[in-house]
LUMPA-209811 format. One line per 8 residues: number of its first residue (from 1); for each residue x, y, z of N, C-alpha, C. Coordinates in Angstrom, 1 decimal, always signed. Example, Ala and Ser with C-alpha at 12.3 -4.5 7.8 and 13.67 -1.06 7.14 Angstrom:
residues 2
1 = +13.2:-5.7:+7.8:+12.3:-4.5:+7.8:+13.2:-3.3:+7.8 ~ +12.8:-2.2:+7.1:+13.7:-1.1:+7.1:+12.9:+0.0:+7.9 $
//
This chain:
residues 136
1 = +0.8:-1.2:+0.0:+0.0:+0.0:+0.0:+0.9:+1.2:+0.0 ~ +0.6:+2.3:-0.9:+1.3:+3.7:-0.9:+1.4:+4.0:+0.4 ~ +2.4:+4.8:+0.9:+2.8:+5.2:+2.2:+1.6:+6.8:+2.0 ~ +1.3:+7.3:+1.2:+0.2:+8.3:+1.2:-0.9:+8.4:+1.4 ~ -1.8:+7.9:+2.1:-2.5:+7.1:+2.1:-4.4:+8.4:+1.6 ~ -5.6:+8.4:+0.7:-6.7:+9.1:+0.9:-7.5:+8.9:+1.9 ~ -7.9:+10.0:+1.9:-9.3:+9.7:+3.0:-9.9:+8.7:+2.3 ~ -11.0:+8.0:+3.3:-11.8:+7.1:+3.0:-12.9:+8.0:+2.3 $
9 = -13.5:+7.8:+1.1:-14.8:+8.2:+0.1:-16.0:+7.3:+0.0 ~ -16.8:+7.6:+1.0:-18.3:+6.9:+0.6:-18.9:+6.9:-0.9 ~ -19.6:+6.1:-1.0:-20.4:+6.1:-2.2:-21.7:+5.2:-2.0 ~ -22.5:+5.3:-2.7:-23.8:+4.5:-3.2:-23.3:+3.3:-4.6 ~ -23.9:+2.5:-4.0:-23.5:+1.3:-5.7:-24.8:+1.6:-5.9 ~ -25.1:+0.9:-7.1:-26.6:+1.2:-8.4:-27.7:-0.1:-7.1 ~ -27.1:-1.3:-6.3:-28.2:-1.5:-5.6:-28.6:-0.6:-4.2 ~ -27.8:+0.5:-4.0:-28.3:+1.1:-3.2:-27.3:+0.9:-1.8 $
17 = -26.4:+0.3:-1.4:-25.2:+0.0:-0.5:-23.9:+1.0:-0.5 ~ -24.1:+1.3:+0.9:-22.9:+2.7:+1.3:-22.1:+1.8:+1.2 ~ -20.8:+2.0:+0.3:-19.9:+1.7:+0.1:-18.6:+2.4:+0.4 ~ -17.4:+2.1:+1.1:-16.3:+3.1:+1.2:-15.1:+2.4:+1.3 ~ -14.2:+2.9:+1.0:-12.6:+3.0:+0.2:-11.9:+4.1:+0.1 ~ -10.5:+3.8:-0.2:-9.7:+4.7:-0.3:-9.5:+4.9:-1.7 ~ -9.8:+5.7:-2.4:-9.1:+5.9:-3.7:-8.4:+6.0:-4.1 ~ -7.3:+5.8:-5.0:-5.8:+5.2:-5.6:-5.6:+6.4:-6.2 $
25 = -6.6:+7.5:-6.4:-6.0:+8.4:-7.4:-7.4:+9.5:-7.2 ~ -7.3:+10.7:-7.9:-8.2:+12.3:-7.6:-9.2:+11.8:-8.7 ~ -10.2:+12.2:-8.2:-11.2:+11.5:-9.8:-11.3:+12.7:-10.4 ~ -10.9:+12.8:-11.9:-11.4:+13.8:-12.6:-12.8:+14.3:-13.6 ~ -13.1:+15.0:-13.6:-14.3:+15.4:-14.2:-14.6:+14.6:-15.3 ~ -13.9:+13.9:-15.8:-13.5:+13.5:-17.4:-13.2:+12.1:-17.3 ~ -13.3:+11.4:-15.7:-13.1:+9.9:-16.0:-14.4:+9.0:-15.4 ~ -14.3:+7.7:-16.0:-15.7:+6.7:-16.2:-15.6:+5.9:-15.2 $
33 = -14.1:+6.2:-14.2:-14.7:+5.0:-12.9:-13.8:+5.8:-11.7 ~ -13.7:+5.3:-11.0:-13.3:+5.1:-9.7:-12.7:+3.9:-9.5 ~ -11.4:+4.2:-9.1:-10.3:+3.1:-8.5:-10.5:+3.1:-7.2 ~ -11.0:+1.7:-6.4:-11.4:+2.3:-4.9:-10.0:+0.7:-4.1 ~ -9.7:+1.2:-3.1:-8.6:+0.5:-2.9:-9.2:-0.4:-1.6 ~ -9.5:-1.8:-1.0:-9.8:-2.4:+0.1:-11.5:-1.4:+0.1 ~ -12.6:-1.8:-1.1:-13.8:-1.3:-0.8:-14.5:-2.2:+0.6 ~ -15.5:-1.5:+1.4:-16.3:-2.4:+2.4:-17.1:-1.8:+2.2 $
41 = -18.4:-2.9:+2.8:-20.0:-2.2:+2.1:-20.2:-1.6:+3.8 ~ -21.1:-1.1:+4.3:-21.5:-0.5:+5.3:-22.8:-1.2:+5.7 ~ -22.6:-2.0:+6.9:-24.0:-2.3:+7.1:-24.6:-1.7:+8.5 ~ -25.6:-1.5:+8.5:-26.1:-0.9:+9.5:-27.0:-1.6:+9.9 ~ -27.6:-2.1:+11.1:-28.8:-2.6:+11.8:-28.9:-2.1:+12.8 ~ -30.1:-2.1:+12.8:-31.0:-1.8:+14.5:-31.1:-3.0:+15.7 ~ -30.8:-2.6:+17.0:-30.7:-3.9:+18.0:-31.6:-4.2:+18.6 ~ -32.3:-4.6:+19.3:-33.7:-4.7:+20.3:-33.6:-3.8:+21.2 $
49 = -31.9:-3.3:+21.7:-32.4:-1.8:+22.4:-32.8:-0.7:+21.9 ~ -32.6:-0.7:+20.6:-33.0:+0.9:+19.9:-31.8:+1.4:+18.9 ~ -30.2:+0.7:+19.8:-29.6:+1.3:+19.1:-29.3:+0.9:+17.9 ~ -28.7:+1.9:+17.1:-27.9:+1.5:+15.9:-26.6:+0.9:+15.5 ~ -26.2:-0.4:+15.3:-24.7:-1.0:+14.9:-24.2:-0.8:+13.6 ~ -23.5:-0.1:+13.4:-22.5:-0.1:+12.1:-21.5:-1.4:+11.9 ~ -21.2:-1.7:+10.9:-20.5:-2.6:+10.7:-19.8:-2.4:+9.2 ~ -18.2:-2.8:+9.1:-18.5:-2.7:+7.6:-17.3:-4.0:+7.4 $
57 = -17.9:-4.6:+6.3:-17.7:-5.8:+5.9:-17.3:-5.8:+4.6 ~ -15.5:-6.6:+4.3:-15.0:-6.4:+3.0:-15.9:-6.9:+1.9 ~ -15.6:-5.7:+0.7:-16.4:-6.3:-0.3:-16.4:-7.4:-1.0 ~ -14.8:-8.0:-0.7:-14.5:-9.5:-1.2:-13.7:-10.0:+0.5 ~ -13.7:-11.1:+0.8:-13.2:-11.6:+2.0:-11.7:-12.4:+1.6 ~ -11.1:-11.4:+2.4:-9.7:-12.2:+1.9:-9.5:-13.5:+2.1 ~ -10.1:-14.3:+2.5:-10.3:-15.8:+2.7:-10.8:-16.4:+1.3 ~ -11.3:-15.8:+0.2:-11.3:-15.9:-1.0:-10.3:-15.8:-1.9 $
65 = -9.7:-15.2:-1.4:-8.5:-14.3:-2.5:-7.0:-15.6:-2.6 ~ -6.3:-15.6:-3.4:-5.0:-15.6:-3.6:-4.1:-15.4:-2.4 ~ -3.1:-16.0:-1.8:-2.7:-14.9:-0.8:-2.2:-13.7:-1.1 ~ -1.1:-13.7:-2.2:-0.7:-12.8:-3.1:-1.8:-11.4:-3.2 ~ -2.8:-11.3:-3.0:-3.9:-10.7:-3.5:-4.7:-10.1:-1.8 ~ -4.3:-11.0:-0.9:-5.2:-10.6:+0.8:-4.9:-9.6:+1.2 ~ -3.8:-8.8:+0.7:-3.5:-7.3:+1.4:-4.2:-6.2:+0.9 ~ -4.4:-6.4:-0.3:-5.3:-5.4:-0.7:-5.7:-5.4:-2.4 $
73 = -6.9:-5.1:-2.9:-7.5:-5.4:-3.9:-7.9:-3.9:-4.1 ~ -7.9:-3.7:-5.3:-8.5:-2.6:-6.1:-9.5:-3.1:-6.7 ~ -10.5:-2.0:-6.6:-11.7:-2.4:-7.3:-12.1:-0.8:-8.4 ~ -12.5:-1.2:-9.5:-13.1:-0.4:-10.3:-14.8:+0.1:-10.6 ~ -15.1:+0.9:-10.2:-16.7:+1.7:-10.1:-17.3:+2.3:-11.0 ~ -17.8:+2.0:-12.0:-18.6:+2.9:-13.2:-19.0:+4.1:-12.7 ~ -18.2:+5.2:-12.6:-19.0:+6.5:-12.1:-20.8:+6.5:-12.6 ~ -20.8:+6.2:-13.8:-22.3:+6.3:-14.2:-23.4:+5.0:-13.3 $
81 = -22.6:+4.4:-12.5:-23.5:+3.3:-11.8:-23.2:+3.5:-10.3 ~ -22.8:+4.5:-9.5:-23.0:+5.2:-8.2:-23.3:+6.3:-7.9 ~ -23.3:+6.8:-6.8:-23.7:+7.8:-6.5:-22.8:+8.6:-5.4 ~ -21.7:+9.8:-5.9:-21.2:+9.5:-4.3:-21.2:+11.2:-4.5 ~ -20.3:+11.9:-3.2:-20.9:+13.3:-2.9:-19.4:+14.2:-2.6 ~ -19.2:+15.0:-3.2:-18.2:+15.7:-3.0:-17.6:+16.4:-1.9 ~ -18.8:+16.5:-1.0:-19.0:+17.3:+0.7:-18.9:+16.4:+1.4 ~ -18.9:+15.1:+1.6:-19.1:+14.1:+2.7:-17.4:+13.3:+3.3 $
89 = -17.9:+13.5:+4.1:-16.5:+13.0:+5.0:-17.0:+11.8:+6.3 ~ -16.5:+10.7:+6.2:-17.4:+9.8:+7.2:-16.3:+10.3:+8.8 ~ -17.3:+9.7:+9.4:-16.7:+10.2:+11.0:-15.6:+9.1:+11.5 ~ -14.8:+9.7:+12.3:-13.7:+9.3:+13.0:-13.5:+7.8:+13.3 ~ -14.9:+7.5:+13.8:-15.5:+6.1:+14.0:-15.1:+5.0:+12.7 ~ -15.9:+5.4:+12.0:-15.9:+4.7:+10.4:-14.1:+4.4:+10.3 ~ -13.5:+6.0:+10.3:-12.2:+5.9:+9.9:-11.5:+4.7:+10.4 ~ -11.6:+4.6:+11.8:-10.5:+3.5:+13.0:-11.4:+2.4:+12.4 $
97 = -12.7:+2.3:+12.2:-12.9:+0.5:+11.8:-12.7:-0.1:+10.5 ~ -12.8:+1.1:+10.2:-12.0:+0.8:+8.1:-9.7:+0.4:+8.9 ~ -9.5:+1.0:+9.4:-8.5:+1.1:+9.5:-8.3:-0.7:+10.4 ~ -8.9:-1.0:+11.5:-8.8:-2.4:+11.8:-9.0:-3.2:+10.9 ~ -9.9:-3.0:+9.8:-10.1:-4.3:+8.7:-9.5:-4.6:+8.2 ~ -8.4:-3.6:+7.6:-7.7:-3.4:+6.3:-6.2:-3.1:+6.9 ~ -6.0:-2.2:+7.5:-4.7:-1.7:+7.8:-3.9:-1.8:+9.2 ~ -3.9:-2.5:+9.6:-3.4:-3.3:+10.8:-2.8:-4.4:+10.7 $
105 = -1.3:-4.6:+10.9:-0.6:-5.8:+10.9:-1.4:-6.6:+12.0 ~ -0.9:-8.2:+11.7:-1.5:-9.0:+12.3:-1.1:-9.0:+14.1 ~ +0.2:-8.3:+13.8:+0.5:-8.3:+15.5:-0.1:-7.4:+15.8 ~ -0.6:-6.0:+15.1:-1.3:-4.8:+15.6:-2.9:-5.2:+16.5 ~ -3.2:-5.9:+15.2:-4.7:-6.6:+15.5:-4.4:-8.0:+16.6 ~ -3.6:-8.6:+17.3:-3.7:-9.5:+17.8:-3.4:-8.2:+19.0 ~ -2.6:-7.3:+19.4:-2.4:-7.0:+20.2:-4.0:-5.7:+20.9 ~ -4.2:-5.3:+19.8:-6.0:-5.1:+20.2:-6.7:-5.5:+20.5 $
113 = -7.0:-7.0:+19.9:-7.6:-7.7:+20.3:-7.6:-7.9:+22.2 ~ -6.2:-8.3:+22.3:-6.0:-8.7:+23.9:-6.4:-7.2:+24.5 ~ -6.2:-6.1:+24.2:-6.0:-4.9:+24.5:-7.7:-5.0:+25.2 ~ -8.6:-5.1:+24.2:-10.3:-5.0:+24.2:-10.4:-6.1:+25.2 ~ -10.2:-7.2:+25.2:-10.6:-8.2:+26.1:-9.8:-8.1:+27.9 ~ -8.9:-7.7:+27.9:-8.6:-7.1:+29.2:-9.3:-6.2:+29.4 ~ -9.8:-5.1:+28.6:-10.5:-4.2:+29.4:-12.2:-4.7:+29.2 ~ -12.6:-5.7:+28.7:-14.0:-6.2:+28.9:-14.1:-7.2:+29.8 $
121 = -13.0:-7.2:+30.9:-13.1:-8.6:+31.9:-12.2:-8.0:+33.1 ~ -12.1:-6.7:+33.1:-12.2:-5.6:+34.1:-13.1:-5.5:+34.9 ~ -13.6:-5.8:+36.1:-14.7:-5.2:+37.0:-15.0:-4.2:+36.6 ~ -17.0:-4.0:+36.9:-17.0:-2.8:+36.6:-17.3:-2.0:+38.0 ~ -16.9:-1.4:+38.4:-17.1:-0.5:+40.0:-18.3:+0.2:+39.8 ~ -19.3:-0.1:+40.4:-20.9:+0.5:+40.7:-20.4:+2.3:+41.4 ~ -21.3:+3.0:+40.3:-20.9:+4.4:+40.9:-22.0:+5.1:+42.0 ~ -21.6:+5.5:+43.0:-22.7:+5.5:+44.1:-23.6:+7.0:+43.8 $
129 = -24.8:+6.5:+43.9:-25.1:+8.5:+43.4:-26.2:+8.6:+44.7 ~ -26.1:+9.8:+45.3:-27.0:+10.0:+46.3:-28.6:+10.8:+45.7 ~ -29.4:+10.6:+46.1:-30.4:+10.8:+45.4:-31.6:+11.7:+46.3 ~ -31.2:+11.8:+47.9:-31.5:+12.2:+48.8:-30.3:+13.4:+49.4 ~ -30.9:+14.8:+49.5:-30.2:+15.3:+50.4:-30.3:+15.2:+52.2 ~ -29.5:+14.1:+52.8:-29.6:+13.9:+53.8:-30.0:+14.8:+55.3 ~ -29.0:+15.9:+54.7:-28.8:+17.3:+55.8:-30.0:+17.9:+56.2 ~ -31.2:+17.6:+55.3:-32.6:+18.1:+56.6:-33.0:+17.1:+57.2 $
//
């Protein structure tokens, strides 16, 4: 991968799926695709608490691939068959989990891993809140 690395660029494909990558190159007015570098689709679901999970999942799974080919794949996008926006910047969030899928050596990602699991098998200390002012 180029040591220069772009922002990540959303887009729409023609079935309707937030799509994002880094692009390999400036798109000009005057060209018919997009080179998108490590694309992942964006999925979003709703949980039974209400909230919303983001997830984003390679567009091909490197468990398919060549090994030769698992670090990173380019994909080509018919500008005339997306949709994407010149103003949009995805948030910080998106950034760091595009960055764990794709760009993290395996010791980086084994060492997070342990990193998240020690701190999810941490006690959690109950915080005391008074709810009564005692003093009358």
């Amino acid at each position: 991968m180029s040591s220069k690395l772009t922002k990540l660029v959303p887009f729409v494909d023609s079935v309707g799926r937030i799509i994002i990558g880094r692009t390999t190159e400036k798109i000009s007015k005057s060209a018919n695709t997009i080179s998108v570098l490590n694309p992942a689709i964006v999925n979003i679901q709703m949980q039974e608490d209400g909230q919303v999970s983001v997830q984003l999942i390679p567009y091909m799974f490197k468990e398919f691939l060549l090994p030769e080919n698992q670090k990173e794949t380019v994909w080509e996008f018919g500008l005339n068959q997306i949709t994407y926006s010149t103003s949009v910047a995805v948030d910080e969030r998106i950034t760091e989990q595009y960055k764990q899928v794709f760009e993290l050596s395996d010791k980086d990602r084994e060492d997070l891993v342990k990193k998240i699991q020690q701190e999810q098998s941490k006690p959690v200390e109950a915080e005391t809140v008074e709810l009564f002012d005692e003093t009358t």
